[in-house]
N, C-alpha and C positions, 0 to 999 in steps of 0.2 A: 706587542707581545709576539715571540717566534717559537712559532709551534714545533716539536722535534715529532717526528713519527717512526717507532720503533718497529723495526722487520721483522716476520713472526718466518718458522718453517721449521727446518729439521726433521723431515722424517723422511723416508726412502724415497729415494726419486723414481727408481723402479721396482717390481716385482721378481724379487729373484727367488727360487725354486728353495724354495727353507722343508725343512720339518713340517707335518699338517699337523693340526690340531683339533680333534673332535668335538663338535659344537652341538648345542640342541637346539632345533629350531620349532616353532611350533609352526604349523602351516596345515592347511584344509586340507582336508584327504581327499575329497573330490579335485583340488588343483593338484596335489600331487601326483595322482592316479593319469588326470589327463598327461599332464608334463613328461610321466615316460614313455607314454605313447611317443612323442615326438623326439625324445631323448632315450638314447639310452644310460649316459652315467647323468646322475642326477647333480649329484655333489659337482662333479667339472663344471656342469651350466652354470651353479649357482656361483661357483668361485670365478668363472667369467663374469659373468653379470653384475658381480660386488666388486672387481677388481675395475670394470668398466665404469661404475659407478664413481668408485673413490677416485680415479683417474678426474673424471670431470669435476666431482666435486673441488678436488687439488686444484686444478684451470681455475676454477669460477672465485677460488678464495686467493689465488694468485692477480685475477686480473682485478678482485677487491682492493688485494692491499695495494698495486698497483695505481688506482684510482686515486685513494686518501693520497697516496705519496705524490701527486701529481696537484693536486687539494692543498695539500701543503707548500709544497714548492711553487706553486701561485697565490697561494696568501702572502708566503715568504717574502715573494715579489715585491707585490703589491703594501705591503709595510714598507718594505724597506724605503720603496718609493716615495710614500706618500703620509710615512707614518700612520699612529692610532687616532684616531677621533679623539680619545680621552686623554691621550699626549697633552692637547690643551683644555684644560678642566683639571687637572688633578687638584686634590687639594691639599698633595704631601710635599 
């Protein structure tokens, strides 16, 4: 049996400078309080640190698909070589 593994993706590769969109977030007002202490625009942090985010998250679900696609194409191998187990057994 050859497995096919189907490529996922399609969304922006980068962050480019769009229209903002106001969001409600709910969050501790003791964490917010400290945070402009060390910040002054709040919302820039937060759009850094969600943009840093989904960056890595994009990595980690690229080097996933990557992974199966490699999973595959060594099973692939490995059949073609050596065929299925149940190749001999069927009983159609």
């Amino acid at each position: 049996m050859r497995i096919e593994c189907d490529e996922m993706g399609g969304t922006m590769s980068s962050f480019e400078p769009i229209a903002k969109k106001p969001v409600n977030l709910s969050l501790s007002e003791a964490l917010v309080q400290e945070s402009r202490s060390y910040c002054g625009n709040l919302s820039a942090k937060v759009e850094e640190m969600l943009q840093a985010y989904v960056v890595a998250e994009r990595q980690s679900r690229q080097q996933h698909r990557e992974q199966a696609q490699r999973a595959v194409t060594d099973w692939n191998a490995l059949h073609d070589s050596s065929g299925s187990y149940a190749d001999g057994h069927s009983t159609l």
